[in-house]
Backbone bond lengths (Angstrom), bond angles and torsions (degrees), N, CA, C in turn:
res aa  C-N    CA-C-N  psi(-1)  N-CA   C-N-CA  omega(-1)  CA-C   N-CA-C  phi
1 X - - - 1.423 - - 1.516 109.84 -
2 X 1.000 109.47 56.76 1.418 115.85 -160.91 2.036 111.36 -97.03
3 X 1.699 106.30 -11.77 0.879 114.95 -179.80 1.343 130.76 -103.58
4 X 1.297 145.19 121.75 1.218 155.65 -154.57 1.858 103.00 -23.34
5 X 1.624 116.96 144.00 1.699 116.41 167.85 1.654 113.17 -83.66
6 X 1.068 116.03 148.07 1.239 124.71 174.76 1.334 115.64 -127.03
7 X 1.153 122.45 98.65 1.342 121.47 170.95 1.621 129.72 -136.05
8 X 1.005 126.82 144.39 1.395 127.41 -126.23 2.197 86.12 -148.74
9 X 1.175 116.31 128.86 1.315 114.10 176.47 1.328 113.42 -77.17
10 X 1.277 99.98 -32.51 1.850 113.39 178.30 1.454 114.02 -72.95
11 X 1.380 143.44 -2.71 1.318 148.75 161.04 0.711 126.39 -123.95
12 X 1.772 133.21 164.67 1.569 124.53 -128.81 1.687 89.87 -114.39
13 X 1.307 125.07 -4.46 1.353 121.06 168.20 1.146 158.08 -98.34
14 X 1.501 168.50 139.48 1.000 149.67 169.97 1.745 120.00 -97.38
15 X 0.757 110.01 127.50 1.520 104.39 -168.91 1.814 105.05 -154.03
16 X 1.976 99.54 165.61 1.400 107.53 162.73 1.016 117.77 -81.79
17 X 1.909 109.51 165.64 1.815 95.86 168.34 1.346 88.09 -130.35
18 X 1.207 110.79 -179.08 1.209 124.41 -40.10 1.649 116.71 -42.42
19 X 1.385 130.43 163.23 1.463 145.86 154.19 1.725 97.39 -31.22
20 X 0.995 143.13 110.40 1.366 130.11 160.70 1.771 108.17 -61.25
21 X 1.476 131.26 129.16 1.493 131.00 162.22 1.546 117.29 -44.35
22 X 1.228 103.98 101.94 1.681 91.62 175.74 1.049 125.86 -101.79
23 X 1.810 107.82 128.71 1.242 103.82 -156.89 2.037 105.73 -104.84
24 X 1.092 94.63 -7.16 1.927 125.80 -168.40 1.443 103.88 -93.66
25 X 1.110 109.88 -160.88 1.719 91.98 -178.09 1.511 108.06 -117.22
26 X 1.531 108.15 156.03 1.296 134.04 169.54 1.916 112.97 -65.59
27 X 1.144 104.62 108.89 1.087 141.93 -179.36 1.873 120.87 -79.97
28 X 1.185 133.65 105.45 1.327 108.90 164.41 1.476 128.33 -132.77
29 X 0.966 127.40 99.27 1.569 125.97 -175.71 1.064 95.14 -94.83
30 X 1.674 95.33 132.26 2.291 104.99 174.61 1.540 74.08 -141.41
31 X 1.697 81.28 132.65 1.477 103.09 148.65 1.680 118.15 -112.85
32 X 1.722 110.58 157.80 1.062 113.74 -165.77 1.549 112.63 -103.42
33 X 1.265 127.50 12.33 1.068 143.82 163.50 2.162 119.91 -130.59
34 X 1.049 102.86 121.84 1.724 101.03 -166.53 1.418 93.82 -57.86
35 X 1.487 122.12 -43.39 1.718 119.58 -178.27 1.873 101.80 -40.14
36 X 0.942 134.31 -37.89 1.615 134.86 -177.59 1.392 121.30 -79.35
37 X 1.657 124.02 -1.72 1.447 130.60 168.79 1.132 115.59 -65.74
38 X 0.975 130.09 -27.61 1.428 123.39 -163.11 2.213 101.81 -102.80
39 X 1.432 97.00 -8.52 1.564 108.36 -179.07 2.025 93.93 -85.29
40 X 1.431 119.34 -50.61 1.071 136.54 -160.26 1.558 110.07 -74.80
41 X 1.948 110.41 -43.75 1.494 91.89 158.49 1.302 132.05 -65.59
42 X 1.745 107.08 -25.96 1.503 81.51 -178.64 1.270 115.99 -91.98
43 X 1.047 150.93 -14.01 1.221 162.73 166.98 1.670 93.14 -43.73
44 X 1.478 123.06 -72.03 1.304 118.17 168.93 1.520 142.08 -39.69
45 X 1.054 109.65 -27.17 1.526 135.22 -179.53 1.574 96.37 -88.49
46 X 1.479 131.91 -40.34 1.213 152.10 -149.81 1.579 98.04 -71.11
47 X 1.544 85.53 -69.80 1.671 112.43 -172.17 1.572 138.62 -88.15
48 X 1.705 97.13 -39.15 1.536 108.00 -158.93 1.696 88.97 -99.44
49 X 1.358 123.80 -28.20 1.472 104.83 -155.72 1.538 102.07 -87.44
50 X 0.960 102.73 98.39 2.028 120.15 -177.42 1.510 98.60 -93.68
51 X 1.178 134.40 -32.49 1.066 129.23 -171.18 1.545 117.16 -128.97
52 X 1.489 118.96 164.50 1.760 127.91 167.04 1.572 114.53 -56.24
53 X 1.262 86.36 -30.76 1.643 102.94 -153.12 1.680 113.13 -102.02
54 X 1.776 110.43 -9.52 1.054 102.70 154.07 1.310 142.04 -85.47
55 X 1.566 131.64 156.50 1.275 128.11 -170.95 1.431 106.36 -122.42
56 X 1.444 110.50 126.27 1.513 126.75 -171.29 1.281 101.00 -109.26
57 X 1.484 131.31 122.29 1.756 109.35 166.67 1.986 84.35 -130.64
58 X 1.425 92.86 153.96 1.276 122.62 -168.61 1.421 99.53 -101.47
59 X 1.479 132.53 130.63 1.618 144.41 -164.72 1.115 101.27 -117.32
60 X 1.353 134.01 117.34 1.590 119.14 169.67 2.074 93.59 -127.32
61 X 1.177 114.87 142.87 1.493 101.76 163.49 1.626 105.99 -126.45
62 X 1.691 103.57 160.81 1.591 89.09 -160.13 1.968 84.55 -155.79
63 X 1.114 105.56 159.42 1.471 107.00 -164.72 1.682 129.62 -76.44
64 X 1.643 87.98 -40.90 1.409 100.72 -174.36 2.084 104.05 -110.58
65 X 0.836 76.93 138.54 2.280 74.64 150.10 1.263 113.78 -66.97
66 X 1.328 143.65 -16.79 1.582 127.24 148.95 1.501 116.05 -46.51
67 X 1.478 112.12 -64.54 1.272 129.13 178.67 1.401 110.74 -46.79
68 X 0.950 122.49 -17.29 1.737 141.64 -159.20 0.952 101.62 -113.25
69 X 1.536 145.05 -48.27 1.665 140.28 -177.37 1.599 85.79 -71.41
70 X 0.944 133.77 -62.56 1.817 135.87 -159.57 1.255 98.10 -54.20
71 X 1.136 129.44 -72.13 1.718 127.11 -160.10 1.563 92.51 -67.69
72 X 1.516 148.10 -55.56 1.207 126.12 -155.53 1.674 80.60 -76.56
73 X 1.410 169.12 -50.65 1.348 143.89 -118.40 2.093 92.41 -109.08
74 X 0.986 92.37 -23.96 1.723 96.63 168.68 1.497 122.57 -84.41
75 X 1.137 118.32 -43.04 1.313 126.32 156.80 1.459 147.05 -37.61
76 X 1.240 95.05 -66.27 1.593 123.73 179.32 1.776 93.23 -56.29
77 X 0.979 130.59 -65.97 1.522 121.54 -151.81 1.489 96.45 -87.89
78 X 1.207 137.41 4.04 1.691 146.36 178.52 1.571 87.57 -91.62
79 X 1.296 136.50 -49.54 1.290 119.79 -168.61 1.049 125.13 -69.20
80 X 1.666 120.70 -26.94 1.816 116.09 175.00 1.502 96.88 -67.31
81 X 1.601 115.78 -37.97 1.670 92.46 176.31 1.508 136.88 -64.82
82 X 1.683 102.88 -15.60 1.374 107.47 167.51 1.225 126.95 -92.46
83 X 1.070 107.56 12.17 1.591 125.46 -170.20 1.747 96.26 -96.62
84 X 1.469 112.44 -71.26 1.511 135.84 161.27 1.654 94.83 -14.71
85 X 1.430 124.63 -86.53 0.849 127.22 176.16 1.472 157.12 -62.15
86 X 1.311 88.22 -19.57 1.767 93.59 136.65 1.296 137.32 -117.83
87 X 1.304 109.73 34.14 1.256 133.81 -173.39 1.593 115.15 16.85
88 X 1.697 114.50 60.45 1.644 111.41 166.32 1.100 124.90 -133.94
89 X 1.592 137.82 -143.76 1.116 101.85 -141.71 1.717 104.47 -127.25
90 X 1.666 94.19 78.80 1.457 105.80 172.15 1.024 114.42 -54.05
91 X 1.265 150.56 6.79 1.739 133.54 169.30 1.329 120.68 -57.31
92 X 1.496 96.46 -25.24 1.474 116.88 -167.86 1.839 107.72 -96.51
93 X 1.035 127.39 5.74 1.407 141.40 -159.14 1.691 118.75 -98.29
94 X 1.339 116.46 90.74 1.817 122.49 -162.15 1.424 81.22 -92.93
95 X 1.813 100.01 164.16 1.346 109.79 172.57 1.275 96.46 -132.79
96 X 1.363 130.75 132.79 1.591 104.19 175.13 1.722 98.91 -130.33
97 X 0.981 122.52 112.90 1.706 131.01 167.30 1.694 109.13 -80.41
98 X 1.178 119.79 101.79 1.591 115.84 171.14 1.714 101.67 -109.20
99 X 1.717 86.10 139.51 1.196 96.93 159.06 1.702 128.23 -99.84
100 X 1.273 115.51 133.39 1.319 141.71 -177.67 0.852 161.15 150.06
101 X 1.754 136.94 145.02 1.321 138.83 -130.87 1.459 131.55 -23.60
102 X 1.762 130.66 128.01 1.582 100.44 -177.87 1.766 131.63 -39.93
103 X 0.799 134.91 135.85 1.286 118.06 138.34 1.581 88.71 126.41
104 X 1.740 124.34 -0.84 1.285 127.28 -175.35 1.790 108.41 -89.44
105 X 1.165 123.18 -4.64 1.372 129.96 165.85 1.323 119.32 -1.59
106 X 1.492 105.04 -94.47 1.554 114.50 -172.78 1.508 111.97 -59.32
107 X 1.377 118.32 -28.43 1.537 98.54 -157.70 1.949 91.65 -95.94
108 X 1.285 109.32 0.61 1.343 93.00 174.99 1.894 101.08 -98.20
109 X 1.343 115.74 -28.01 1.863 111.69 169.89 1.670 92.12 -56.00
110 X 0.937 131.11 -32.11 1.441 104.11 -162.57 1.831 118.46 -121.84
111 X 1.395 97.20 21.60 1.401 121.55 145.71 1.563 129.09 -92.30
112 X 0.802 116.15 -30.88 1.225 145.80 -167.20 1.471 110.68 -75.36
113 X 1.560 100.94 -47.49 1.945 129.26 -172.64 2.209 82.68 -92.32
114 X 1.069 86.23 -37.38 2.140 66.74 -177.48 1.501 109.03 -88.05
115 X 1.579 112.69 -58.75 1.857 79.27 162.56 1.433 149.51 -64.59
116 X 1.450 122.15 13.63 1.361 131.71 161.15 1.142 93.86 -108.51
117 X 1.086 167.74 26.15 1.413 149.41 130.51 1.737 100.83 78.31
118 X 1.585 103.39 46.60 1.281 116.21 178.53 1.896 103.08 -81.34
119 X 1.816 83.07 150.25 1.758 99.74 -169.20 1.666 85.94 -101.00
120 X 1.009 158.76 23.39 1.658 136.07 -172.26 1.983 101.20 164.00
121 X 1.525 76.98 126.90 1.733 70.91 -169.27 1.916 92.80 -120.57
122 X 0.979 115.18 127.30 1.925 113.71 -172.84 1.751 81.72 -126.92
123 X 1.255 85.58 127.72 1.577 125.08 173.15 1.680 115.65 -91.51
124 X 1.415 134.76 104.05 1.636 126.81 -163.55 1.400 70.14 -96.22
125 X 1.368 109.76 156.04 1.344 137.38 179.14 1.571 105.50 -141.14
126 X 1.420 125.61 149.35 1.368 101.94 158.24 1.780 77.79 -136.48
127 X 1.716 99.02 -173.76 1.740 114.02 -164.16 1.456 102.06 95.94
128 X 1.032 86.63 161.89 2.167 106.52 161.56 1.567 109.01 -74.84
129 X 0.607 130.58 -21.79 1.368 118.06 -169.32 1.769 107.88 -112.94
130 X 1.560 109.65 128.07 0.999 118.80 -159.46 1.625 128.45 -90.36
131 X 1.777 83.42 -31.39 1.612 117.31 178.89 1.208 101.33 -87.29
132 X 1.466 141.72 89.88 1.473 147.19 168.42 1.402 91.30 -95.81
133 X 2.013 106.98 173.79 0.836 136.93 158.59 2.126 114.88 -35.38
134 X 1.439 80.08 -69.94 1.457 103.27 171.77 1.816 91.37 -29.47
135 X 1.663 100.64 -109.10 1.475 117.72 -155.21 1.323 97.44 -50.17
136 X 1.133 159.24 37.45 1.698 144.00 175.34 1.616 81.87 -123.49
137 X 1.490 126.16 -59.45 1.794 126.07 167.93 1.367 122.19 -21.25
138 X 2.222 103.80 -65.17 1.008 73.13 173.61 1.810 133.86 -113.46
139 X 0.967 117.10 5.94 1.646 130.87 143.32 1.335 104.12 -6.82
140 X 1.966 114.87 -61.06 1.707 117.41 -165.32 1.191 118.83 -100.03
141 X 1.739 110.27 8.82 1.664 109.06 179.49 1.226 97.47 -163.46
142 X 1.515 123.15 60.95 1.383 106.96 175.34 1.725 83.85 -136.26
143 X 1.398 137.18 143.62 1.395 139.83 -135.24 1.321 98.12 -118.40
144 X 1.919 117.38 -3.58 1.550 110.54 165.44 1.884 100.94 -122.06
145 X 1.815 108.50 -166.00 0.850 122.42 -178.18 2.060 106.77 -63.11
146 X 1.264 91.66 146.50 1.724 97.43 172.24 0.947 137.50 -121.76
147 X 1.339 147.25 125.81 1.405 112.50 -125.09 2.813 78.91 -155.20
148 X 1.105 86.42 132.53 2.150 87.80 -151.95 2.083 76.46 -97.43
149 X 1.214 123.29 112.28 1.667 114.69 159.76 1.556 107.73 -116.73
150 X 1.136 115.91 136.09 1.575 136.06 -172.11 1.547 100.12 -77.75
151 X 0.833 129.27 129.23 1.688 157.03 -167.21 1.821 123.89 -118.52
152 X 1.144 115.00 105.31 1.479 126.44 156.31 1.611 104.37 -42.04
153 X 1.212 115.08 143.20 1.521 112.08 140.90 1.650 145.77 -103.43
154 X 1.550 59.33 4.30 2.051 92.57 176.48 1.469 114.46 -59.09
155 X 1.163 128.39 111.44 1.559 144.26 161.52 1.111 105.34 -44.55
156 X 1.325 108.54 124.74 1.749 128.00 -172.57 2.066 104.08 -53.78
157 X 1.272 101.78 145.45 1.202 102.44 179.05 1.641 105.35 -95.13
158 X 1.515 132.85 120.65 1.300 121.88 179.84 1.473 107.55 -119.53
């Protein structure tokens, strides 16, 4: 994360700039609760980032712009520490917080993974039950591999 924040109140994202070129693969973990971002970056940083050249961005959707100032102003500065600590290769690391309606989850993880021309879409889940609404959506309409990981909501201990 080494490159300047850009964030803008009028758009639904938070992100680095520049876009790093990705030349590795497109990556997408969305979680369906913002309490599970901070389980999902590191887990991502942990696991998936094998390469320089891959690009991981983290999906959270959330209802209001309250919910939306909190998770991006809590977030954002938790990730250089998870970065620090697992020393990989956040350069490559999007965050995207969208706001909108309950219950719009899956079909926005798996819009999101088809207009970026995403290779791997990982779904954080938390609960016992694995087969939600969510992951059964996008399992049957999401245009790459899908891949269901079980999620803490427990806030990283630093």
């Amino acid at each position: 994360m080494s490159a300047a924040v850009a964030y803008s109140p009028h758009e639904d994202i938070l992100r680095t700039l520049p876009h790093p070129p990705v030349l590795g693969r497109r990556i997408y973990f969305c979680v369906e609760e913002p309490a599970n971002i901070f389980s999902a970056i590191r887990c991502a940083l942990e696991h998936l980032a094998q390469s320089p050249k891959d690009q991981i961005t983290v999906v959270s959707v959330v209802q209001t712009e309250a919910q939306r100032e909190v998770a991006i102003s809590t977030t954002w500065s938790l990730m250089k520490i998870i970065e620090q600590q697992t020393r990989s290769y956040g350069s490559n690391l999007l965050l995207h917080i969208l706001l909108a309606p309950l219950g719009s989850f899956a079909k926005l993880a798996c819009e999101s993974v088809s207009n970026n021309r995403g290779d791997l879409l990982i779904l954080g889940l938390s609960g016992n039950s694995l087969m939600t609404h969510s992951s059964g959506y996008c399992i049957k309409n999401s245009k790459c591999q899908v891949v269901i990981k079980r999620l803490t909501s427990a806030a990283p201990s630093f």
